[in-house]
N, CA, C and O atoms as a Tinker XYZ file with bonds, in Angstrom:
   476  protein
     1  N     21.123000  -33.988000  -29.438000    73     2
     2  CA    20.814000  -33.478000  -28.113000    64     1     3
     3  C     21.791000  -34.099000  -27.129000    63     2     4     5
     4  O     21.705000  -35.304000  -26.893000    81     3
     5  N     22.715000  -33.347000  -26.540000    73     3     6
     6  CA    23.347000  -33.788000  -25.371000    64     5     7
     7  C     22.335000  -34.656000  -24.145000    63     6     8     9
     8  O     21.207000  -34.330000  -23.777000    81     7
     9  N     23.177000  -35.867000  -23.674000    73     7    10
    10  CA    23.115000  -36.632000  -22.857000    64     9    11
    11  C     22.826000  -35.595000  -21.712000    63    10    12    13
    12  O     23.367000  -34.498000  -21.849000    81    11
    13  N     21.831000  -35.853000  -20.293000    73    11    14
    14  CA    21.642000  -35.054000  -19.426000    64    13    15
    15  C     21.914000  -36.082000  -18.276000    63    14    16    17
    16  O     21.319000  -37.100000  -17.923000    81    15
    17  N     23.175000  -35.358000  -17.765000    73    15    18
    18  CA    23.807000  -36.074000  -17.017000    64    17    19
    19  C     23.332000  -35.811000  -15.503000    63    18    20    21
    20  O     22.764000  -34.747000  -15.260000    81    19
    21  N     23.536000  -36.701000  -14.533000    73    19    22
    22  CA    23.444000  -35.996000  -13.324000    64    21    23
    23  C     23.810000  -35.097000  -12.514000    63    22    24    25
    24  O     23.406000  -34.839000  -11.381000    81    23
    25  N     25.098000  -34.328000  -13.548000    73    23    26
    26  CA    25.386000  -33.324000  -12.504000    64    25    27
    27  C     24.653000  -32.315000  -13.623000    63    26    28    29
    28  O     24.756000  -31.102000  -13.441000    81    27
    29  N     23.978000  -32.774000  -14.679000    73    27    30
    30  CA    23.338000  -31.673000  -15.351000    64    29    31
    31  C     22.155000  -31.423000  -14.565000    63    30    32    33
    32  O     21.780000  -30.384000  -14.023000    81    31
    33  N     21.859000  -32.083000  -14.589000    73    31    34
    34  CA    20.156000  -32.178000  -13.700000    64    33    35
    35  C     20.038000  -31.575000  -12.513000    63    34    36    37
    36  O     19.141000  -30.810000  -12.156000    81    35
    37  N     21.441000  -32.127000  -11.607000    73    35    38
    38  CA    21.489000  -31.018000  -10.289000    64    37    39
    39  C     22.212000  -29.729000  -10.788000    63    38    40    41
    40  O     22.020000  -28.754000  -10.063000    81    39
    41  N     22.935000  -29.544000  -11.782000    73    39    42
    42  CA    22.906000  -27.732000  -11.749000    64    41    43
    43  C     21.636000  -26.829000  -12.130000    63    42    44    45
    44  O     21.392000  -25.654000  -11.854000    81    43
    45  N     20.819000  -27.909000  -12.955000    73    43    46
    46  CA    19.542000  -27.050000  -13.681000    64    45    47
    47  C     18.740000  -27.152000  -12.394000    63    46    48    49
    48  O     18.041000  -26.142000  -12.311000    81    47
    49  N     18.534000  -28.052000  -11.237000    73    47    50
    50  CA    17.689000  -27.739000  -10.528000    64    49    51
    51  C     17.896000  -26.656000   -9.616000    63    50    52    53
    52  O     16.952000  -26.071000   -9.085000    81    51
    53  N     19.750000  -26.210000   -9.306000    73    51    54
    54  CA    19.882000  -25.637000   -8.393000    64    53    55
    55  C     19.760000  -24.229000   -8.627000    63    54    56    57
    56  O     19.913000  -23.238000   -7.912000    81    55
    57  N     19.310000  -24.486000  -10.326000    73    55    58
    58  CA    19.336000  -22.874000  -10.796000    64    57    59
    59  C     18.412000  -22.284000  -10.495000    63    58    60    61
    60  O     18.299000  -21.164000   -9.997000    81    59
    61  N     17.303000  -23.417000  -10.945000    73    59    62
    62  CA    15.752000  -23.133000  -10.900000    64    61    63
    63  C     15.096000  -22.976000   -9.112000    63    62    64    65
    64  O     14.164000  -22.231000   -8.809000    81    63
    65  N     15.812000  -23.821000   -8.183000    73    63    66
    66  CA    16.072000  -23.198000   -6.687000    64    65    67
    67  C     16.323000  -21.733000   -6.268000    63    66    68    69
    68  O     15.462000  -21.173000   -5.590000    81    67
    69  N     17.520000  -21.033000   -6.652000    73    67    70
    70  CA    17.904000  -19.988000   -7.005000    64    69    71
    71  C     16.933000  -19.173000   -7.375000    63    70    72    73
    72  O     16.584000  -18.390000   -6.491000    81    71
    73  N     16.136000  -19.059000   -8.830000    73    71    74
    74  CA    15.775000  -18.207000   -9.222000    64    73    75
    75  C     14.593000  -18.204000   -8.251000    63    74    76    77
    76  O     14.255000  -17.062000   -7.937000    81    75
    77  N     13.737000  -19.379000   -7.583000    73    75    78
    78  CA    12.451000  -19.252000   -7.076000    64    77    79
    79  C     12.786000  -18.605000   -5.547000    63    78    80    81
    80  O     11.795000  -18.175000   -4.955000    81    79
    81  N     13.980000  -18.505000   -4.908000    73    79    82
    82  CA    14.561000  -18.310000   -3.518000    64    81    83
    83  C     14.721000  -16.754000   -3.925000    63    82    84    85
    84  O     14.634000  -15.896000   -3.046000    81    83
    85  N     14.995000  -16.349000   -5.500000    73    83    86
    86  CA    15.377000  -14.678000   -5.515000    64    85    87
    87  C     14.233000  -14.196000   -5.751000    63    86    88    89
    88  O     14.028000  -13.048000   -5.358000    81    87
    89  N     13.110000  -14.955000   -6.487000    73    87    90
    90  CA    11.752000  -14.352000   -6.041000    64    89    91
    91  C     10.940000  -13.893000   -5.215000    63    90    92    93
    92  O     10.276000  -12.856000   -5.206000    81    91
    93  N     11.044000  -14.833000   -4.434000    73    91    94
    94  CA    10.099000  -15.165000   -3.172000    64    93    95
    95  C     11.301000  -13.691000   -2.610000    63    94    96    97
    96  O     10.681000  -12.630000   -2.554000    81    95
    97  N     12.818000  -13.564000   -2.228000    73    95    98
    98  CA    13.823000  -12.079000   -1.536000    64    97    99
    99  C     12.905000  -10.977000   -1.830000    63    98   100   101
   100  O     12.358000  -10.249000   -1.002000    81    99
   101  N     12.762000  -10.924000   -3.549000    73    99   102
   102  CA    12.194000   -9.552000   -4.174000    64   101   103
   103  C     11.372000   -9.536000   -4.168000    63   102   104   105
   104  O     10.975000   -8.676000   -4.953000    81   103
   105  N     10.179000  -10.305000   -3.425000    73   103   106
   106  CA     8.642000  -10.329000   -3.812000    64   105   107
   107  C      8.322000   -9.425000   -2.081000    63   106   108   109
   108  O      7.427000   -8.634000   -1.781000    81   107
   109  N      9.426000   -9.953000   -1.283000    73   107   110
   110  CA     9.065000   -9.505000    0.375000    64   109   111
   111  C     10.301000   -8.160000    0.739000    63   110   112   113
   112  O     10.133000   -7.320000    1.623000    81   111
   113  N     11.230000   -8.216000    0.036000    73   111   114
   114  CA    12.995000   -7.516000    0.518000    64   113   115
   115  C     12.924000   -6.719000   -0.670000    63   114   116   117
   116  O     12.888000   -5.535000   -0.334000    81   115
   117  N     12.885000   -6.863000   -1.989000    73   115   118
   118  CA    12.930000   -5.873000   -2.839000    64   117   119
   119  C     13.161000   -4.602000   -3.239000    63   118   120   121
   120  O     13.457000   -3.819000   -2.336000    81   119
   121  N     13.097000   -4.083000   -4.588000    73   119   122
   122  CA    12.468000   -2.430000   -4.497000    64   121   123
   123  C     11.406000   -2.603000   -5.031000    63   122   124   125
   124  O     10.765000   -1.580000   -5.272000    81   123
   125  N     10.968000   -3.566000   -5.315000    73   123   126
   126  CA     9.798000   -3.574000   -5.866000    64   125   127
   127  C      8.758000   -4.800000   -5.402000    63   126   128   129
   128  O      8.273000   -5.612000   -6.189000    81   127
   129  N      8.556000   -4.769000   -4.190000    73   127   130
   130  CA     7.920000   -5.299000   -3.475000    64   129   131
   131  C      6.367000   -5.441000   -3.533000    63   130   132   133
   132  O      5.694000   -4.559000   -4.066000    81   131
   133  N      5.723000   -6.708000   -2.907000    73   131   134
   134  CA     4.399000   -6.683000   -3.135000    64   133   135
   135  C      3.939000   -6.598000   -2.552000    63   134   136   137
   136  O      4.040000   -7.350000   -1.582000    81   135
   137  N      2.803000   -5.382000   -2.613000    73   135   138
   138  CA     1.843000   -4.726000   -1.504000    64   137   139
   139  C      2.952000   -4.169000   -0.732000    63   138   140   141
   140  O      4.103000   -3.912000   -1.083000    81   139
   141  N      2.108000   -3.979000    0.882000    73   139   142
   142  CA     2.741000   -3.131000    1.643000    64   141   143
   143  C      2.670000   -3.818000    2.856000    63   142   144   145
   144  O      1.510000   -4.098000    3.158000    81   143
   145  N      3.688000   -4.259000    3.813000    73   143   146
   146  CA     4.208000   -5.000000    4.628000    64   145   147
   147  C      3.408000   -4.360000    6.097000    63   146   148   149
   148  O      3.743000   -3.233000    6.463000    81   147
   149  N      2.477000   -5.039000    6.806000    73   147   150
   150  CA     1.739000   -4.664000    7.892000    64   149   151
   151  C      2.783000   -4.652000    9.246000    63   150   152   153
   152  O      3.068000   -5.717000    9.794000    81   151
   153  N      3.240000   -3.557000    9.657000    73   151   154
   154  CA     4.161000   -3.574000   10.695000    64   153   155
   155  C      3.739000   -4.452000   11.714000    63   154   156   157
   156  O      4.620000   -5.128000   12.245000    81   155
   157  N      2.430000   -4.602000   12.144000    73   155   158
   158  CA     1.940000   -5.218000   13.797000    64   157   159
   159  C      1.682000   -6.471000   13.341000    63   158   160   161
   160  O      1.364000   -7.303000   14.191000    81   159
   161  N      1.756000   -6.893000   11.915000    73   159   162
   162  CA     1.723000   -8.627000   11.600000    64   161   163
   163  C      2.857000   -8.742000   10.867000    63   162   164   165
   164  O      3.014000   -8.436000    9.685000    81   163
   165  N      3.844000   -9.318000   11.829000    73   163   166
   166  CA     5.221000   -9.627000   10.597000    64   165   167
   167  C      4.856000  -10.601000    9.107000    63   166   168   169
   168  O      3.832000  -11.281000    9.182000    81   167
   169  N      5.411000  -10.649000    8.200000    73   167   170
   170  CA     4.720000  -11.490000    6.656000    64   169   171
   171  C      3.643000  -10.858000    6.313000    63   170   172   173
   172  O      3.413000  -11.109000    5.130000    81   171
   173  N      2.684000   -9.997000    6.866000    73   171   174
   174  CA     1.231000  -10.037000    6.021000    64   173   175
   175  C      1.097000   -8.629000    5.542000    63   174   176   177
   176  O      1.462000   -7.607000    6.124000    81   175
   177  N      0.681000   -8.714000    4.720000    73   175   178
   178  CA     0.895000   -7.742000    3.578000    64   177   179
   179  C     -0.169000   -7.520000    2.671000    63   178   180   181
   180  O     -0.756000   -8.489000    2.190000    81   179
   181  N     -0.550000   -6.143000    2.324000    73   179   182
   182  CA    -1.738000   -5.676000    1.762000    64   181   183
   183  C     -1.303000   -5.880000    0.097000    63   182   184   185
   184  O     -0.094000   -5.735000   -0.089000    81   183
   185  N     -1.728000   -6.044000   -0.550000    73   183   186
   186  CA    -1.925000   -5.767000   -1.951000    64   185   187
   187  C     -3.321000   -5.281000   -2.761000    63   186   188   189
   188  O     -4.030000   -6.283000   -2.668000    81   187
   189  N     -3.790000   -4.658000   -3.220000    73   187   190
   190  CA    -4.733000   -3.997000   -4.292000    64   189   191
   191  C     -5.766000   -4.429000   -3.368000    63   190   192   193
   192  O     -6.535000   -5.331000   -3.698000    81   191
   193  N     -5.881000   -3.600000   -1.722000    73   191   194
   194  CA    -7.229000   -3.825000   -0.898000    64   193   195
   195  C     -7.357000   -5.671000   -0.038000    63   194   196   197
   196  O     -8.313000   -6.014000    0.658000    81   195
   197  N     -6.599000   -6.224000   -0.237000    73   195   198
   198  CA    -6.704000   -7.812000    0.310000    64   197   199
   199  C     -5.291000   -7.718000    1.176000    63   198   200   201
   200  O     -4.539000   -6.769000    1.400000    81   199
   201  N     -5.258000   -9.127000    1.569000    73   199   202
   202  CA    -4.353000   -9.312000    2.559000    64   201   203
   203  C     -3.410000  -10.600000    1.987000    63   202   204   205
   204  O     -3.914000  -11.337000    1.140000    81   203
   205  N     -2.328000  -10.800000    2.365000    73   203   206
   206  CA    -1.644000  -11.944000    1.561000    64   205   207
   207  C     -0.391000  -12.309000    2.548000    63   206   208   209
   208  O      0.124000  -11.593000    3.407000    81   207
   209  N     -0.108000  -13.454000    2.214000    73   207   210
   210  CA     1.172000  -14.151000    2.764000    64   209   211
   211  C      2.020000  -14.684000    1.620000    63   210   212   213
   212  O      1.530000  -15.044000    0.550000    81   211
   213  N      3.037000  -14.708000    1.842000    73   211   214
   214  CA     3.685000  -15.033000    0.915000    64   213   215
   215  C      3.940000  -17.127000    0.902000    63   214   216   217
   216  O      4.101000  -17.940000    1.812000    81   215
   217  N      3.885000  -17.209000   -0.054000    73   215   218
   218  CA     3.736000  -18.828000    0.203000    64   217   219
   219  C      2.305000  -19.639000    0.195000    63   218   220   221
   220  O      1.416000  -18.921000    0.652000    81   219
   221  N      1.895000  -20.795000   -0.156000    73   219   222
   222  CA     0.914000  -21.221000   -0.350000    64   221   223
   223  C      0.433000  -21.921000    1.234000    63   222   224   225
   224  O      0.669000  -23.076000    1.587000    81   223
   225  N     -0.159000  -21.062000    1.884000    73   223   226
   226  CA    -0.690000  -21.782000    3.448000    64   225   227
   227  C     -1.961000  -22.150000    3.601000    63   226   228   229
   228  O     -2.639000  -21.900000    2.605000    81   227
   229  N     -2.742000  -22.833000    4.803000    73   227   230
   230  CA    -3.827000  -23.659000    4.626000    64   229   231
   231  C     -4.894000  -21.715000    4.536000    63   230   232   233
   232  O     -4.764000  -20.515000    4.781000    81   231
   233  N     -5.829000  -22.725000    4.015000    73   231   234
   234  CA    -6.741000  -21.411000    3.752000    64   233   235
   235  C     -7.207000  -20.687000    4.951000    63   234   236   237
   236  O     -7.133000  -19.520000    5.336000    81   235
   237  N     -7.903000  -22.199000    5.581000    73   235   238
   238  CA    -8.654000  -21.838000    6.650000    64   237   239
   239  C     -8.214000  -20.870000    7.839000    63   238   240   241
   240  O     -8.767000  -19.885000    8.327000    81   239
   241  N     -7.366000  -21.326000    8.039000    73   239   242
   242  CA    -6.111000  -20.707000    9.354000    64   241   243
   243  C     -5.821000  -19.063000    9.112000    63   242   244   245
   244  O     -5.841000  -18.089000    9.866000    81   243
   245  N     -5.533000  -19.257000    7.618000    73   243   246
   246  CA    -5.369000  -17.643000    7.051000    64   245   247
   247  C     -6.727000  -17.169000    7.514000    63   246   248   249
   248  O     -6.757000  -16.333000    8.418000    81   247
   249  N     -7.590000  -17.511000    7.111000    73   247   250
   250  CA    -8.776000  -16.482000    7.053000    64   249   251
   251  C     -9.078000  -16.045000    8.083000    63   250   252   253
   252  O     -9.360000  -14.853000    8.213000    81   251
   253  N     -9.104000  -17.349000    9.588000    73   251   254
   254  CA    -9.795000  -16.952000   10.946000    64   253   255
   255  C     -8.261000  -15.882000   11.074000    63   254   256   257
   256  O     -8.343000  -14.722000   11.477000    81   255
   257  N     -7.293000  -16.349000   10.771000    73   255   258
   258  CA    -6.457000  -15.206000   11.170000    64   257   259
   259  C     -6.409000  -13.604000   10.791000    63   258   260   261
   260  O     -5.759000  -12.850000   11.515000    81   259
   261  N     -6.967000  -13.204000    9.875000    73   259   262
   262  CA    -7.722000  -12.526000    8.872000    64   261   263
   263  C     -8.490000  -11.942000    9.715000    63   262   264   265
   264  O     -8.106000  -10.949000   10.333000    81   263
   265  N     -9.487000  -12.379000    9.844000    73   263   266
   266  CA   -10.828000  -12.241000   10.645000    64   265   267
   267  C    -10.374000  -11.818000   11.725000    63   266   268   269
   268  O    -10.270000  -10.604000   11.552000    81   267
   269  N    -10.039000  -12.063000   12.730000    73   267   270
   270  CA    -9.430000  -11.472000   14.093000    64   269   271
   271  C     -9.024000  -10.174000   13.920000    63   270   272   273
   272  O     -9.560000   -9.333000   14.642000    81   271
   273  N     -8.155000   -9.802000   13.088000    73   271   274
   274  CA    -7.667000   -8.418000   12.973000    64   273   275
   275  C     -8.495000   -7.502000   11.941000    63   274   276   277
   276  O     -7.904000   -6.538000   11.453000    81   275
   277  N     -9.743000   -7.734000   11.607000    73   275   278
   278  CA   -10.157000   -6.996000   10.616000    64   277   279
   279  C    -11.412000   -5.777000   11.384000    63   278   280   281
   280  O    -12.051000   -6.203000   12.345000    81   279
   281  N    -11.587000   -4.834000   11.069000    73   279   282
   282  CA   -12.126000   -4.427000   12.007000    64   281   283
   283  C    -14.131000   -4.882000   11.969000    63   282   284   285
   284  O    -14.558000   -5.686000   11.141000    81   283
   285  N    -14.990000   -4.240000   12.924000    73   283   286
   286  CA   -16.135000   -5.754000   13.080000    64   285   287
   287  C    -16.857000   -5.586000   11.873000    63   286   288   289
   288  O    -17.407000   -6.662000   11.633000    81   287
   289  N    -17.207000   -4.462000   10.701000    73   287   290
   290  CA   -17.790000   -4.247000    9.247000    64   289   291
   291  C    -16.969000   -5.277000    8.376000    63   290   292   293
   292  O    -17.612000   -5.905000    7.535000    81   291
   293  N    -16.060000   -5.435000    8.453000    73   291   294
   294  CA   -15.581000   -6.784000    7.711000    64   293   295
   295  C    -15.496000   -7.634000    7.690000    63   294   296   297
   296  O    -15.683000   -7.920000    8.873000    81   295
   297  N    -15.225000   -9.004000    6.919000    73   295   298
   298  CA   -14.852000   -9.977000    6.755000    64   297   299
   299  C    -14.222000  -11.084000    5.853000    63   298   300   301
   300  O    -14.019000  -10.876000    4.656000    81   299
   301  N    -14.077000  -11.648000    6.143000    73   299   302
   302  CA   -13.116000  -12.705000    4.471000    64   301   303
   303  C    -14.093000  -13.230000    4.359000    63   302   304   305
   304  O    -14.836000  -13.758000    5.187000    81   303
   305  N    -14.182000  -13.037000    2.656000    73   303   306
   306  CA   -15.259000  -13.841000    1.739000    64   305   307
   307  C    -14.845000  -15.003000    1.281000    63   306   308   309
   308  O    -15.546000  -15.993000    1.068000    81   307
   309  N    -13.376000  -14.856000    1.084000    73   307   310
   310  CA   -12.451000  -15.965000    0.630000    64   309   311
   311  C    -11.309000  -15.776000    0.396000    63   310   312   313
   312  O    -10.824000  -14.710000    0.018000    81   311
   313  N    -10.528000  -17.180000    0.669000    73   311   314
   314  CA    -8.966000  -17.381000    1.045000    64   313   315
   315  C     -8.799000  -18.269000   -0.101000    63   314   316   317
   316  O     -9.378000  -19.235000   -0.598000    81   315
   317  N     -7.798000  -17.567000   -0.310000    73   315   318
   318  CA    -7.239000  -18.734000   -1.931000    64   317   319
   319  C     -5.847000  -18.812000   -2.110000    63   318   320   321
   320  O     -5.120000  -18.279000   -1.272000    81   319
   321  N     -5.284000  -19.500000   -3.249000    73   319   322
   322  CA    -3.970000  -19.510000   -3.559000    64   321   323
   323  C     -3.711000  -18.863000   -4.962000    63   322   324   325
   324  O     -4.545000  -19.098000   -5.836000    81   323
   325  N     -2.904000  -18.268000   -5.187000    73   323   326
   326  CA    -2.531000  -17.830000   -6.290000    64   325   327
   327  C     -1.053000  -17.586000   -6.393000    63   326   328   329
   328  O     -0.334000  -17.644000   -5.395000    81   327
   329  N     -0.484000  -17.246000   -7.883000    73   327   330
   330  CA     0.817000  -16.892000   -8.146000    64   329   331
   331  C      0.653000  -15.538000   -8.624000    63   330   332   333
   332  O     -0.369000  -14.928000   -8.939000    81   331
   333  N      2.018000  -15.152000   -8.613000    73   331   334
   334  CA     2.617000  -13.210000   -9.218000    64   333   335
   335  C      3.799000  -13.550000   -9.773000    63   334   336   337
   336  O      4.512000  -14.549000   -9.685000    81   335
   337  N      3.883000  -12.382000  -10.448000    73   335   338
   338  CA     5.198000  -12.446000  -11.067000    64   337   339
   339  C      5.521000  -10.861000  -11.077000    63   338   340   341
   340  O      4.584000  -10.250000  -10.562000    81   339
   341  N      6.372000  -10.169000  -11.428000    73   339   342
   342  CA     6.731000   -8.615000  -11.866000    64   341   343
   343  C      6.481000   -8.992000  -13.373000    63   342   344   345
   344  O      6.868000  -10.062000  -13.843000    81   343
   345  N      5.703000   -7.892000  -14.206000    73   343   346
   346  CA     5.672000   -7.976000  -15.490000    64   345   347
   347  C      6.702000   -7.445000  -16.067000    63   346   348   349
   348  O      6.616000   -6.410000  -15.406000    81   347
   349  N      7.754000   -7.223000  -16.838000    73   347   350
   350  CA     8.737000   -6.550000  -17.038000    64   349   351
   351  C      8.252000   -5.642000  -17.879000    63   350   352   353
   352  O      9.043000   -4.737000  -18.140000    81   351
   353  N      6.847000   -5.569000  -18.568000    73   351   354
   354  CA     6.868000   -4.332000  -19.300000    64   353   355
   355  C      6.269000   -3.194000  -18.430000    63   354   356   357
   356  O      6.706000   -2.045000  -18.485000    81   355
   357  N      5.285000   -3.558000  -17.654000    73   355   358
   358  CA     5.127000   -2.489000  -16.511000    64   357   359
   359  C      5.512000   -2.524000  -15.161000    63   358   360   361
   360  O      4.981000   -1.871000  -14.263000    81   359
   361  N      6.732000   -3.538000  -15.008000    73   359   362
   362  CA     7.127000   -3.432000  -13.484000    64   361   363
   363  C      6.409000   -3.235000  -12.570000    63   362   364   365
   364  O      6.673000   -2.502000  -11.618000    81   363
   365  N      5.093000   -4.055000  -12.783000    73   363   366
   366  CA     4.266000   -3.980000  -11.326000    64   365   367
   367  C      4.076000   -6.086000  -11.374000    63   366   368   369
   368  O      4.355000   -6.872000  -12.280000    81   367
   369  N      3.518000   -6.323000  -10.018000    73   367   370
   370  CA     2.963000   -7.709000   -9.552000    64   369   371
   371  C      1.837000   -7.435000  -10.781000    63   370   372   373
   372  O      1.261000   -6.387000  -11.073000    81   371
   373  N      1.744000   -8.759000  -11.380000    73   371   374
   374  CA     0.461000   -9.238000  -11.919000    64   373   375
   375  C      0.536000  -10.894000  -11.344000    63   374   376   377
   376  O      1.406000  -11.579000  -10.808000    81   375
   377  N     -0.935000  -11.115000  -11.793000    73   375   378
   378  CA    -1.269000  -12.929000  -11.364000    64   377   379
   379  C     -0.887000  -13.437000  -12.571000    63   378   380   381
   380  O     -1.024000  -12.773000  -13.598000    81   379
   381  N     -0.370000  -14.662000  -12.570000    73   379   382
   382  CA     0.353000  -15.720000  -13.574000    64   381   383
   383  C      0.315000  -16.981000  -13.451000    63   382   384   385
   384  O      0.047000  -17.220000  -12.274000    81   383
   385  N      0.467000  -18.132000  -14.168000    73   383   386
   386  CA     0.698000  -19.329000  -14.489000    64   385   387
   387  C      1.644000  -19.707000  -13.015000    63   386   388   389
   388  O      2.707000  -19.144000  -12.754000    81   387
   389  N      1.156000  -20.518000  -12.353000    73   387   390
   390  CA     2.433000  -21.845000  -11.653000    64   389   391
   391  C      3.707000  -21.897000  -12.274000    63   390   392   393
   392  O      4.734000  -21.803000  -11.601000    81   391
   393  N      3.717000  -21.991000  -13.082000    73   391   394
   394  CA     5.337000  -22.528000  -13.875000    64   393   395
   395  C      5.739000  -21.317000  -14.696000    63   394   396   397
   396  O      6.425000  -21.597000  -15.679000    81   395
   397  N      5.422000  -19.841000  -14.484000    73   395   398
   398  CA     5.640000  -18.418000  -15.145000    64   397   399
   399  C      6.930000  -18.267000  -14.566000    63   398   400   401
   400  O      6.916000  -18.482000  -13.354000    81   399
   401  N      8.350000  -17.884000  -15.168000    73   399   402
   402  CA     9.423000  -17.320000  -14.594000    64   401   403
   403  C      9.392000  -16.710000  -13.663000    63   402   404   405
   404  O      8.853000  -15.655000  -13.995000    81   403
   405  N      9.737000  -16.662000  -12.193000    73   403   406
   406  CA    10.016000  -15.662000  -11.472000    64   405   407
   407  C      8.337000  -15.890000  -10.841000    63   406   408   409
   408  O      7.967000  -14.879000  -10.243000    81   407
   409  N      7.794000  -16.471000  -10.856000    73   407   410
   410  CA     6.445000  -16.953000  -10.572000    64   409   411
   411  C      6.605000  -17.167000   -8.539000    63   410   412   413
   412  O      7.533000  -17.752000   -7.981000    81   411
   413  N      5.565000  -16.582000   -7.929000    73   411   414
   414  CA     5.896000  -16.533000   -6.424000    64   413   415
   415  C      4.282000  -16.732000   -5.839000    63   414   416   417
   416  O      3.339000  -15.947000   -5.936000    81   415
   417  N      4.350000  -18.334000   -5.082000    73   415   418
   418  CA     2.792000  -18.146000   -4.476000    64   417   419
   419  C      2.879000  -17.508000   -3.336000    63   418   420   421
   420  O      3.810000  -17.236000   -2.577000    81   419
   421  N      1.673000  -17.304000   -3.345000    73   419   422
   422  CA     0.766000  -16.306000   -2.234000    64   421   423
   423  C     -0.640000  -16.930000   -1.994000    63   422   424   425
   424  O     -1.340000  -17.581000   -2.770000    81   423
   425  N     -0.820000  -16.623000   -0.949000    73   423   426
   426  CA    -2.165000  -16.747000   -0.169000    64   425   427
   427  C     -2.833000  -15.650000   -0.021000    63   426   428   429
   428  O     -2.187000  -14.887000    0.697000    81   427
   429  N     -3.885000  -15.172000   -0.380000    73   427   430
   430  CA    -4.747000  -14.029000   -0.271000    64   429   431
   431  C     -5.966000  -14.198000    0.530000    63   430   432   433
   432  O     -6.274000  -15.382000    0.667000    81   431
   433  N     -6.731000  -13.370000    1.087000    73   431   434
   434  CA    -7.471000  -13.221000    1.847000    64   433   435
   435  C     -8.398000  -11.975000    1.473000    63   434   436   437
   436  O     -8.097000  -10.826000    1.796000    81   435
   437  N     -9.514000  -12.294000    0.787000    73   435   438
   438  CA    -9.791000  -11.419000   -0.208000    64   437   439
   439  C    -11.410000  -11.144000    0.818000    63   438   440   441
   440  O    -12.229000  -12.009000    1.129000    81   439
   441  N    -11.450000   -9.399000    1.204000    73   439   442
   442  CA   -12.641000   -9.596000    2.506000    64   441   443
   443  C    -13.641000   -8.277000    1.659000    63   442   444   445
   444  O    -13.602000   -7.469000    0.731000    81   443
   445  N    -14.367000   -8.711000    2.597000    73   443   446
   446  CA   -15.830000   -7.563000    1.810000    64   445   447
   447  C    -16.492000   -6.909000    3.424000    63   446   448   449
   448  O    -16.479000   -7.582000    4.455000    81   447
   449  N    -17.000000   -5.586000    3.339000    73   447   450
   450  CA   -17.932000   -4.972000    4.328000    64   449   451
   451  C    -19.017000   -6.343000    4.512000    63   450   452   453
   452  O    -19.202000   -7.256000    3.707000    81   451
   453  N    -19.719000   -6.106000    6.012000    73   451   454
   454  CA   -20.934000   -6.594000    5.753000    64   453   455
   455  C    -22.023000   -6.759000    5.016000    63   454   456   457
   456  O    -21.481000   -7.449000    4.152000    81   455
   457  N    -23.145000   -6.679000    4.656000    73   455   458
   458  CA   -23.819000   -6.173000    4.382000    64   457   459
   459  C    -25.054000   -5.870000    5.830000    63   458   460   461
   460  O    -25.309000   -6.729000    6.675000    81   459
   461  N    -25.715000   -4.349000    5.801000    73   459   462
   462  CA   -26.544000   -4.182000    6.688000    64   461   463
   463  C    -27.567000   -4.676000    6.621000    63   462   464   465
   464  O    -28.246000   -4.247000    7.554000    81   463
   465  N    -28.262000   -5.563000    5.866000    73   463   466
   466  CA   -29.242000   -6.386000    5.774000    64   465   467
   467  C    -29.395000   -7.679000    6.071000    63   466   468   469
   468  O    -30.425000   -8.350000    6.125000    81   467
   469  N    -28.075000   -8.024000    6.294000    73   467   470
   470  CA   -27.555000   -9.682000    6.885000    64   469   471
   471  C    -27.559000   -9.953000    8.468000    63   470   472   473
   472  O    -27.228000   -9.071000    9.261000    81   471
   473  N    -27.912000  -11.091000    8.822000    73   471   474
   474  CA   -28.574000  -11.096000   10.208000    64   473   475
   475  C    -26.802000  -12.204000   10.673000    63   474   476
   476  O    -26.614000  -12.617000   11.817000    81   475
């Protein structure tokens, strides 16, 4: 096994920089982008009915922010963190492992109707 030198270590990190900086381009700039980009909130973005940011941000902040723009039958049930990746066999976002190639966190904001029985 080759010796791992220091300029080995900084090219492998700057690769692995790279690839997570071309994720995060194609996850927001893409053609194959995730969800659908809310014109009147720059970054926030719908995916499969929820709301998301790209990047891992505090929960709380997301949600009241969430909440403000949702109309008054809704609300966030819960704000979480998760990762995506593009699957290459069906070229869509799926959820994945932290350390998955091409792996991109997100913050979701995952909201539900009221219910009319809740005071």
């Amino acid at each position: 096994m080759a010796d791992h030198t220091p300029g080995y270590v900084a090219a492998l990190a700057a690769a692995l920089v790279q690839a997570h900086a071309a994720a995060l381009y194609t996850a927001e700039h893409g053609t194959n982008q995730i969800g659908v980009a809310i014109k009147a909130h720059p970054g926030l973005r719908t995916w499969n009915g929820d709301f998301l940011r790209l990047g891992h941000l505090p929960k709380t902040p997301f949600a009241v922010e969430i909440n403000a723009i949702l109309r008054d039958d809704l609300h966030v049930e819960l704000a979480h963190h998760e990762h995506v990746h593009i699957d290459p066999g069906i070229q869509q976002w799926v959820f994945c492992a932290a350390d998955t190639d091409g792996a991109v966190p997100i913050t979701i904001a995952v909201t539900r109707q009221h219910d009319p029985g809740e005071t």
